[in-house]
C-alpha positions in Angstrom: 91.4 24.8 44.4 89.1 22.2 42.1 90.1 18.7 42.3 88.3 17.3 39.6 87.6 14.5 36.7 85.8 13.8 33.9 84.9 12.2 30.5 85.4 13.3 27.4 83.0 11.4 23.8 84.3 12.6 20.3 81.0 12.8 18.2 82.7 11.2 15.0 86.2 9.9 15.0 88.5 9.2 18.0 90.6 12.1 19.1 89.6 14.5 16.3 86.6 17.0 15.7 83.7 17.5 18.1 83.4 16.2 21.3 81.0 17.2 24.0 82.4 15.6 28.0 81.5 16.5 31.7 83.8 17.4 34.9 82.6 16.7 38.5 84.5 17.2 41.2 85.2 19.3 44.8 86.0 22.7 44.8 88.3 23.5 47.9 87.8 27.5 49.2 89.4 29.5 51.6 89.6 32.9 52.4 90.9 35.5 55.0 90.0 38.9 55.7 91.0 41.1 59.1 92.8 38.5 60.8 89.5 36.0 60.3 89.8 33.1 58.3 87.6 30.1 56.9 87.4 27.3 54.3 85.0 25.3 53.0 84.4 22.5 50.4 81.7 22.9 47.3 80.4 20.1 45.1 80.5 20.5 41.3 79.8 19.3 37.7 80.7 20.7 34.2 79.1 20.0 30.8 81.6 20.9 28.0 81.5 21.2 24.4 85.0 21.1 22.7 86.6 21.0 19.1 89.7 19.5 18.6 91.9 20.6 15.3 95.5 19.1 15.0 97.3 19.1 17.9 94.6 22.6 19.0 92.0 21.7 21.5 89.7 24.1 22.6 86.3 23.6 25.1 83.4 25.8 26.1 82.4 25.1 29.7 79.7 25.8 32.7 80.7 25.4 35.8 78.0 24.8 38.4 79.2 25.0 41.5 77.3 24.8 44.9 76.8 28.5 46.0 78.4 30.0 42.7 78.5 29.0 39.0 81.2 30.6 36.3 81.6 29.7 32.5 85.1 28.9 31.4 87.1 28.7 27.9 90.0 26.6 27.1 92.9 26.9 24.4 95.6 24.2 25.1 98.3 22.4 22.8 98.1 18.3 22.6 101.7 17.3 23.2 102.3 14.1 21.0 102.1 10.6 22.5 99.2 7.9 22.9 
């Protein structure tokens, strides 16, 4: 389970259009197998590059993560507020 944070800076306008950000954070693992089990906590940081359209966001990431690395993309809906 990540427990993360992060910034996000929009390369024009406030809340609109490009934006590139980072994550960093602590990745909690665990696993079992055969009765065995173990858990262990990972440091890691995430560069993104995102575009936001309307109330569409959507974010290209790599996660490096100590011992494994993934990439990871993002589709989400902006509910309205501040």
């Amino acid at each position: 389970m990540p427990v993360t944070g992060g910034v996000k800076y929009y390369v024009k306008e406030s809340n609109s259009g490009a934006y590139v950000g980072a994550d960093i954070g602590l990745y909690f693992l665990s696993a079992s197998s055969g009765g065995a089990s173990g858990s262990t906590t990972r440091f890691g940081f995430a560069p993104v590059l995102g575009y936001r359209v309307n109330k569409f966001d959507f974010s290209f990431r790599y996660n490096a993560v100590t011992d494994f690395s993934y990439v990871g993309l993002r589709a989400a809906y902006v509910f309205p507020g501040k």
